[in-house]
ROBAKOL-239844 format. One line per 8 residues: number of its first residue (from 1); their letters; for each residue x, y, z of C-alpha. Coordinates in Angstrom, 3 decimals. Example, Ala and Ser with C-alpha at 12.3 -4.5 7.8 and 13.67 -1.06 7.14 Angstrom:
BEGIN
1> as> 12.300 -4.500 7.800 | 13.670 -1.060 7.140
END
This chain:
BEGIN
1> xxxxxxxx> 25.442 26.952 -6.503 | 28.392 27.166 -4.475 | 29.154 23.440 -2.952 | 32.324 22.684 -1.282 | 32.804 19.612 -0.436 | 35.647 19.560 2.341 | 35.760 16.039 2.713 | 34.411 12.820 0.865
9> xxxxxxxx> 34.855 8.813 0.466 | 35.630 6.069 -2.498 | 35.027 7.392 -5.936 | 31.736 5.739 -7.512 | 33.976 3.419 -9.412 | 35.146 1.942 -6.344 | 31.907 1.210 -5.043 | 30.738 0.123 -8.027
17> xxxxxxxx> 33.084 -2.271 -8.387 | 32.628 -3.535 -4.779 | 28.559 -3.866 -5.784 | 29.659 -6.108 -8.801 | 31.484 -8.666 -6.744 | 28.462 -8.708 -4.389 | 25.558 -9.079 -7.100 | 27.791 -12.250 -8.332
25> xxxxxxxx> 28.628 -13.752 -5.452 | 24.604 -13.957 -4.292 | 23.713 -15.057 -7.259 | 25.439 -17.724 -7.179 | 23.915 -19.075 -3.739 | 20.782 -18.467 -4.628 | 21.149 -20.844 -7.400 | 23.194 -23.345 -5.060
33> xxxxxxxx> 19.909 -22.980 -2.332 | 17.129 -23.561 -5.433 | 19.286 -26.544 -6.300 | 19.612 -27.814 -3.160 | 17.711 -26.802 -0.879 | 18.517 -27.701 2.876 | 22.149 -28.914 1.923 | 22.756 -25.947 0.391
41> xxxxxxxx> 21.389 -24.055 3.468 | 23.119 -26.603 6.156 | 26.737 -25.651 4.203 | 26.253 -21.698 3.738 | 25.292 -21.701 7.831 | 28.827 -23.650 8.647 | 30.825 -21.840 6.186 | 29.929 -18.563 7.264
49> xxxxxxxx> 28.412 -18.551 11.119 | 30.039 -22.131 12.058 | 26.766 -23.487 13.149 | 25.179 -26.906 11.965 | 22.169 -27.569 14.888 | 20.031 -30.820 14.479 | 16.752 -28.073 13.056 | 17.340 -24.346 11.890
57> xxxxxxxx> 13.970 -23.985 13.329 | 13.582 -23.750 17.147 | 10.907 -25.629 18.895 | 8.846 -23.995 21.726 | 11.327 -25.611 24.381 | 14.150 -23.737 22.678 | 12.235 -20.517 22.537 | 11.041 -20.856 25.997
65> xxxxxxxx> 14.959 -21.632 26.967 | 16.643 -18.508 25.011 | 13.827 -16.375 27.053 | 14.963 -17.230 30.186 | 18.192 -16.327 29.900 | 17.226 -12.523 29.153 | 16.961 -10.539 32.253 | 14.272 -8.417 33.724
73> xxxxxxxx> 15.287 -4.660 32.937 | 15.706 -6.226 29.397 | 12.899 -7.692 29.055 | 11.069 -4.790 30.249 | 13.031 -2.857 27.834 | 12.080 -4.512 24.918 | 8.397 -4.864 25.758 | 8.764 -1.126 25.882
81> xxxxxxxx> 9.738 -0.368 22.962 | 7.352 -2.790 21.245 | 4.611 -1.209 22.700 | 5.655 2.035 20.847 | 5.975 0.250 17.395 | 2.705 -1.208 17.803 | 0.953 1.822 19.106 | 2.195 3.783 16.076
89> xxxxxxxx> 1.541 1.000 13.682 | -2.441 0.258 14.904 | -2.539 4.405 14.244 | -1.461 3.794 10.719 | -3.798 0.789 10.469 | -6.671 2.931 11.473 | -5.963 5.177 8.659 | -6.362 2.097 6.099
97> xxxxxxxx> -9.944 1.491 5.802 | -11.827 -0.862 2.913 | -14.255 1.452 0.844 | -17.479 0.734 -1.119 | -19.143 3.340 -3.234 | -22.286 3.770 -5.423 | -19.987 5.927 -8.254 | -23.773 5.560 -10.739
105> xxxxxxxx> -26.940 4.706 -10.421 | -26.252 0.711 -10.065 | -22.293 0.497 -9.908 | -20.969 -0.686 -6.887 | -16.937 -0.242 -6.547 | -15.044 -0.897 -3.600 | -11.392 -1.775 -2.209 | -10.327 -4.539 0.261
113> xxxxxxxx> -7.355 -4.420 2.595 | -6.106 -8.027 2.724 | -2.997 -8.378 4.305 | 0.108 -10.729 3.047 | -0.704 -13.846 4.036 | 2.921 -14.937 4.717 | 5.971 -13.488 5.489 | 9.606 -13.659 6.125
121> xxxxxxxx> 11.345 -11.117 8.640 | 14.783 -10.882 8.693 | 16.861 -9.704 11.870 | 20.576 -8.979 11.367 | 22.787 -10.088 13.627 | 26.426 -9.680 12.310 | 28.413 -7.413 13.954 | 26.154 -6.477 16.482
129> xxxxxxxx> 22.568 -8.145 17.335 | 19.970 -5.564 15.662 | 16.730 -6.540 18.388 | 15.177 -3.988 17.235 | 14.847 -5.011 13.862 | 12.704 -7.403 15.048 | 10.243 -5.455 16.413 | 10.082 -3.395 13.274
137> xxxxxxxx> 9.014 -6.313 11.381 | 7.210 -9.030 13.546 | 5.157 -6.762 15.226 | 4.644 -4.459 11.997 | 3.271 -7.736 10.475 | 1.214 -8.641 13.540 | -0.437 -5.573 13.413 | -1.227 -6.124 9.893
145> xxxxxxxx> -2.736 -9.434 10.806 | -0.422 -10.992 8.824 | -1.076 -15.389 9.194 | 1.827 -16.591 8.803 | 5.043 -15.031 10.316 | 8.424 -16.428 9.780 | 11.626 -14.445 11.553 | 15.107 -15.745 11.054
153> xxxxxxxx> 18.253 -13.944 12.594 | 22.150 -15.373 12.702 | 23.294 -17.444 15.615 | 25.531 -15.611 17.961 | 28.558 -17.539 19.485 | 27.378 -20.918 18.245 | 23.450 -20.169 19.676 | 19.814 -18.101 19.560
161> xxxxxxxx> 20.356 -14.714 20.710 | 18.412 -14.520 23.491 | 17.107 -11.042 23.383 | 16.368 -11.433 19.655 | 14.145 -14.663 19.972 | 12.500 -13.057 22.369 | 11.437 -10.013 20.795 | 10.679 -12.111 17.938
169> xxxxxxxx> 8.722 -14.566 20.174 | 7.046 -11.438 21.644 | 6.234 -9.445 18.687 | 4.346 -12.103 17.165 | 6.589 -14.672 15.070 | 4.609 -18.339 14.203 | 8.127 -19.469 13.247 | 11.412 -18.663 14.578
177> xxxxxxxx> 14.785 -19.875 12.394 | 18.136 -19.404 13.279 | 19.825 -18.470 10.064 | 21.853 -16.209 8.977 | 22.649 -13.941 5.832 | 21.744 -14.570 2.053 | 20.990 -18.274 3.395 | 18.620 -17.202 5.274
185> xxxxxxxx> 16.883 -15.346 3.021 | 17.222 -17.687 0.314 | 15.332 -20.404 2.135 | 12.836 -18.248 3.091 | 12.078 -16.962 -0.423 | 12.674 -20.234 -2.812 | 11.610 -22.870 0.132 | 13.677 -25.785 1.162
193> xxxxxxxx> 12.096 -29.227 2.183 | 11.735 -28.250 5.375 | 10.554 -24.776 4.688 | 7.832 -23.682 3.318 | 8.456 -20.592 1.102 | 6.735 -17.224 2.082 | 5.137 -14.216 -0.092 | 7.313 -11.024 0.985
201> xxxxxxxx> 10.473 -10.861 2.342 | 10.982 -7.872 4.709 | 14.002 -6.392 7.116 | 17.421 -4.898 7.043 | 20.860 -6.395 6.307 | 24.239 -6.226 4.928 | 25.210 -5.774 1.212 | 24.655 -9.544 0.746
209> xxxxxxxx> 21.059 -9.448 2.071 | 20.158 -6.159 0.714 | 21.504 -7.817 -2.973 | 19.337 -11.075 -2.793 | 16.543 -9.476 -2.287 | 16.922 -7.339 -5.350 | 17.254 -10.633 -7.210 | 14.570 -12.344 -5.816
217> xxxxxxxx> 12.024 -9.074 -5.979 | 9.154 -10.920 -8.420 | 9.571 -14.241 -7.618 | 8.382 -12.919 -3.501 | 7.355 -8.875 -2.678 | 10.029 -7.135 -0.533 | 9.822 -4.008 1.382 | 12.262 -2.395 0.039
225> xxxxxxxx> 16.224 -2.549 -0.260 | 17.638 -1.596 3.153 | 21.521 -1.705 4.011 | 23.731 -0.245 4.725 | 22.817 2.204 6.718 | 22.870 6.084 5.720 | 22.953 8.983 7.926 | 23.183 12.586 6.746
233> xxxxxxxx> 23.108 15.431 9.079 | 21.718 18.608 7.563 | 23.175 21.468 10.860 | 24.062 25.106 10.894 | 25.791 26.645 13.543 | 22.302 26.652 16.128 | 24.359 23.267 17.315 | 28.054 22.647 17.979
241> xxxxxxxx> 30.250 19.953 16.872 | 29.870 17.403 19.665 | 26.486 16.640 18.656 | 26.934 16.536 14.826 | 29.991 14.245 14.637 | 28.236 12.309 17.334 | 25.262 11.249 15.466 | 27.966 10.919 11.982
249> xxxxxxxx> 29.968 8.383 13.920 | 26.709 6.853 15.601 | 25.529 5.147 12.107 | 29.009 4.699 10.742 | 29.830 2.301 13.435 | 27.376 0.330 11.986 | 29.493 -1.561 9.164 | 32.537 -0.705 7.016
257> xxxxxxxx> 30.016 0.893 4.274 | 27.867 3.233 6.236 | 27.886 6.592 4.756 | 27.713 9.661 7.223 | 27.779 12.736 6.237 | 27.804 16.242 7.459 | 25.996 19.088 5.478 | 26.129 22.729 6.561
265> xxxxxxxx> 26.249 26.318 5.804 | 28.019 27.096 8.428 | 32.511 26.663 7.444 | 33.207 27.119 11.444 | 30.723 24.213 11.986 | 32.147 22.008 9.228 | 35.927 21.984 10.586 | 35.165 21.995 14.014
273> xxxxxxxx> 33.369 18.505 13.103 | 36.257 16.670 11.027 | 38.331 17.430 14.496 | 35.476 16.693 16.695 | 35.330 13.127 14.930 | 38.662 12.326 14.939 | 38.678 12.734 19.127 | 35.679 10.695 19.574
281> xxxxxxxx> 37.376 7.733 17.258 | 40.076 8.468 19.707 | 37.527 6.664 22.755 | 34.895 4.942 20.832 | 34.760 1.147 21.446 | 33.223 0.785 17.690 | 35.884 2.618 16.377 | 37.888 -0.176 13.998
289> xxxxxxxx> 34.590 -0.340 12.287 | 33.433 3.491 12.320 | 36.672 4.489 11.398 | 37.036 2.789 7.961 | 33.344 3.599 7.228 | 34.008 7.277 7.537 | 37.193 7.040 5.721 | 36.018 5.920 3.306
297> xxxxxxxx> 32.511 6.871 3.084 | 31.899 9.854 4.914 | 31.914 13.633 3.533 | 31.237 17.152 4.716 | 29.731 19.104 2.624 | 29.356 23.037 2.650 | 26.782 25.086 1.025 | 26.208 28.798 1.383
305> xxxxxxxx> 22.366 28.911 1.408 | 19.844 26.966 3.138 | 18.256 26.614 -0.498 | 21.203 24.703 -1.660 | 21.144 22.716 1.277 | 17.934 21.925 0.895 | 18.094 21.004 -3.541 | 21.708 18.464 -1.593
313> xxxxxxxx> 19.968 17.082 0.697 | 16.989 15.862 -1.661 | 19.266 14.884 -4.093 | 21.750 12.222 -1.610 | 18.208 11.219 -0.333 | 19.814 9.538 2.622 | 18.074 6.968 4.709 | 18.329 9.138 7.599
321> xxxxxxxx> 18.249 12.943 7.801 | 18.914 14.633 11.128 | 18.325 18.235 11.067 | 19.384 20.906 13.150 | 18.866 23.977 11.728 | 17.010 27.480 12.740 | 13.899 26.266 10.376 | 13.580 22.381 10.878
329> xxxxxxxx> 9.977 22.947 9.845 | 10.828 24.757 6.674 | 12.994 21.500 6.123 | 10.398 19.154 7.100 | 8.183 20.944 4.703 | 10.468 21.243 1.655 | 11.910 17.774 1.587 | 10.940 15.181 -0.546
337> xxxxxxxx> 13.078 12.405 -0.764 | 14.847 10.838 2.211 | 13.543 7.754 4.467 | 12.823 9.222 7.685 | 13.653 12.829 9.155 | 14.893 13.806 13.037 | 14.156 16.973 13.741 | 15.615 18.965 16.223
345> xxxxxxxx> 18.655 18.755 18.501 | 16.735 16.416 21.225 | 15.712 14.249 18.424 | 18.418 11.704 16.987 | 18.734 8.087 14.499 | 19.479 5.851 17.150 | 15.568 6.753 19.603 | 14.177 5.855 15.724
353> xxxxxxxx> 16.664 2.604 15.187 | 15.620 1.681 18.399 | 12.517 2.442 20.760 | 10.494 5.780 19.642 | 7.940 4.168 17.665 | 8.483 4.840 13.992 | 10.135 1.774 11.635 | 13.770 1.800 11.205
361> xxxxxxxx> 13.506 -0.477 8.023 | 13.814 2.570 5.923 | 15.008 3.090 2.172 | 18.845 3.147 1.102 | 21.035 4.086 -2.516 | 18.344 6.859 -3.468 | 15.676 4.352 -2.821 | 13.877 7.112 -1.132
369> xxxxxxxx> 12.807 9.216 -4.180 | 10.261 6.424 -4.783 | 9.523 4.780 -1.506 | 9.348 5.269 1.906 | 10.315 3.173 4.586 | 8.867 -0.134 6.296 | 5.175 0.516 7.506 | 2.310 -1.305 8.221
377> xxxxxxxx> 0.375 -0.915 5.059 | 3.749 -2.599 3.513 | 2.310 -5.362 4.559 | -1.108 -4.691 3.069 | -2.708 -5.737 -0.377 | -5.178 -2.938 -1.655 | -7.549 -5.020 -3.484 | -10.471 -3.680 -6.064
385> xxxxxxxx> -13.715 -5.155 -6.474 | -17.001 -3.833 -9.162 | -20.772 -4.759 -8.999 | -23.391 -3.543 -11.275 | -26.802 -4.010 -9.437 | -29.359 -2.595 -12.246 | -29.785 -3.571 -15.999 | -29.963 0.119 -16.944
393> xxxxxxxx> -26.547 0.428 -15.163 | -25.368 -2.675 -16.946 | -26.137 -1.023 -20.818 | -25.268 2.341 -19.964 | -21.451 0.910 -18.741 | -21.787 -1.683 -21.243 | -22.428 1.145 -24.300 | -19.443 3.349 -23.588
401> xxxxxxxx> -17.140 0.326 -23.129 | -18.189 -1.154 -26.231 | -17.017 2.293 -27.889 | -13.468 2.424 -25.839 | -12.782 -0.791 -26.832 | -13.143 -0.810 -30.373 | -11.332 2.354 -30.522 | -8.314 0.412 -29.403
409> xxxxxxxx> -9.208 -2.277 -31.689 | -10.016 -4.672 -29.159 | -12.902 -6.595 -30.303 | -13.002 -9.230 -28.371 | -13.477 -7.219 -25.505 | -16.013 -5.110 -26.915 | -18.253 -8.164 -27.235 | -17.887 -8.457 -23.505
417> xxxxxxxx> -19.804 -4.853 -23.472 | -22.038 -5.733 -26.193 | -23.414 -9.158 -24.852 | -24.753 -6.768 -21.769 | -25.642 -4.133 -23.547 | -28.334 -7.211 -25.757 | -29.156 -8.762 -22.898 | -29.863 -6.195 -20.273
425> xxxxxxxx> -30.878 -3.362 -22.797 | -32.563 -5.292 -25.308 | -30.463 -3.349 -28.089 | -29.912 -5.043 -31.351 | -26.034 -4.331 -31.783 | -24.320 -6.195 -34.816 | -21.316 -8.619 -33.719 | -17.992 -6.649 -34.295
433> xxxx> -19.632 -3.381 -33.860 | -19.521 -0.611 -31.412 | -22.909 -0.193 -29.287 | -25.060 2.787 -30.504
END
């Protein structure tokens, strides 16, 4: 394979390094919010988003006061674009149904869809005010019929965003907090006294947030470990440069860590990018934040075969893939491990971050060669249930589990088998023994 890689960011050790201090520092607060609970909680939110309000929870009033102050076209907006989510997420529902089947004579087996009965939704809100995020959760959970829905996001300037309590308030949300960060994730997961801990812990977030999860993964589910955003743009030269260092710089601006990065076949395409990107940091407003993220995360990478783009691709497993190419569908076909694909020049990251329906909680550091992203059925427990209806159903069963189990040596649970197998089959079968 002949891979060129024109441009790239921080050595692994760098990053690795950078991960360490993270994994540290949250571990740390999580064992400062288990100890103490709200204090802990009530210090975190001064030290790091200066805000100290008489409850972290907001009361109707509050909600009903951060709504007002969000306008018509953006209201309209975001009703919008939850309408998409949910659509999309009641189709995926549909698809989930409980079973029940007669697999002999007798045996009944079935499955139950039960959703989580409580969960935690985390909105982001650091550099910029992620809305959206809340409709990929609250209303994701909502259409799960999840009971009990608890969505926290950051204060901005010393208050609610409005727009985010109202999507949350709108998507579905029993209880809105404002908190912020590993804090507020923390008191979600371990409880406080004035919070009641939940079962899952679900949404986006920084290094920090994407780290305490990890660490609390057991002790509550999570969807997965999101942040920071990924982008990789998989283009040869059917598109020009505008629109690949466009949709690069589009995630990068997201945080100091977003990796971008541009893989082609196509050597004209690849250079005409790196001086495409360097104008449009020229006149982007986000550029003190996109600019260090590419830097030092970003990379173009060129291949000479669509083959070898294809075995890349799969192997960086980004969190987003946007490809441009003469045979999206031979990509969309191939591909195996990435979060979510855009295929297509009309299609781009920020219609799926944003409004077009699908989640944008999506799967980050190779997370997607095991998982995908945020759906409904995250949000879903796929319970199994048995009856046996028949004594002959209840011997027959009961005969060849006797045998498996006392092939493993399990006696003990062969006399489970065996008591049926006397009892419903009148069969004389020694204590200890295997039935006949």
């Amino acid at each position: 394979m002949a891979i060129t890689y024109l441009k790239s960011g921080k050595p692994e050790t760098e990053r690795s390094a950078d991960e360490v201090q993270v994994r540290r520092t949250v571990e740390t607060t999580l064992a400062d919010i288990a100890a103490r609970g709200d204090a802990a909680v009530r210090d975190l939110s001064l030290k790091f988003d200066r805000y100290d309000p008489p409850s972290f929870r907001l009361s109707p009033t509050e909600i009903e006061a951060a709504m007002s102050k969000v306008s018509a076209r953006d209201l309209a907006d975001i009703e919008f674009a939850q309408d998409q989510i949910r659509r999309f997420a009641e189709v995926q529902r549909a698809t989930m149904t409980d079973v029940e089947v007669e697999t002999l004579p007798g045996v009944i087996l079935g499955h139950k869809n039960i959703p989580v009965q409580s969960v935690g939704c985390y909105v982001p809100g650091g550099k910029f005010p992620m809305v959206a995020s809340a409709h990929m959760s609250v209303v994701t959970a909502s259409v799960a019929g999840v009971p009990r829905i608890l969505a926290a996001a950051p204060p901005q300037n010393g208050a609610p965003h409005p727009a985010i309590v109202t999507a949350m308030h709108l998507g579905g949300a029993h209880e809105i907090y404002v908190l912020g960060g590993m804090q507020a994730i923390g008191a979600m997961a371990l409880g406080t006294s004035t919070i009641d801990p939940v079962h899952m812990i679900v949404g986006p977030g920084n290094a920090f947030v994407a780290e305490a999860k990890r660490q609390l993964f057991g002790r509550v589910g999570i969807d997965l470990l999101a942040g920071p955003t990924e982008t990789l743009v998989v283009a040869d030269d059917t598109v020009d440069a505008e629109l690949c260092a466009t949709d690069l710089l589009g995630q990068a601006e997201h945080g100091y860590n977003s990796p971008a990065i541009l893989l082609t076949n196509s050597s004209e395409l690849a250079h005409e990018t790196l001086t495409e990107i360097e104008r449009i940091l020229g006149i982007l407003p986000t550029a003190e934040t996109a600019r260090v993220s590419w830097e030092d995360y970003g990379a173009v990478i060129l291949c000479d075969t669509y083959e070898e783009m294809l075995a890349t691709a799969d192997d960086i497993a980004s969190e987003h893939v946007q490809v441009m190419t003469d045979r999206d569908d031979w990509f969309l076909d191939k591909m195996t491990c990435y979060g979510a694909l855009f295929l297509g020049p009309r299609t781009h990251v920020a219609n799926g971050d944003k409004v077009i329906g699908t989640n944008h909680t999506l799967p980050t550091k190779k997370a997607g060669r095991y998982t995908g992203g945020l759906w409904v059925g995250k949000f879903l427990k796929n319970h199994s249930y048995q009856r046996i209806l028949t004594d002959e159903a209840a011997t027959l069963i009961g005969q060849y589990g006797s045998r498996l189990c006392m092939l493993e040596g399990f006696v003990g649970h062969a006399e489970q088998c065996n008591t049926r197998v006397r009892r419903y089959g009148g069969q004389d079968v020694p204590y200890g023994t295997a039935a006949g």
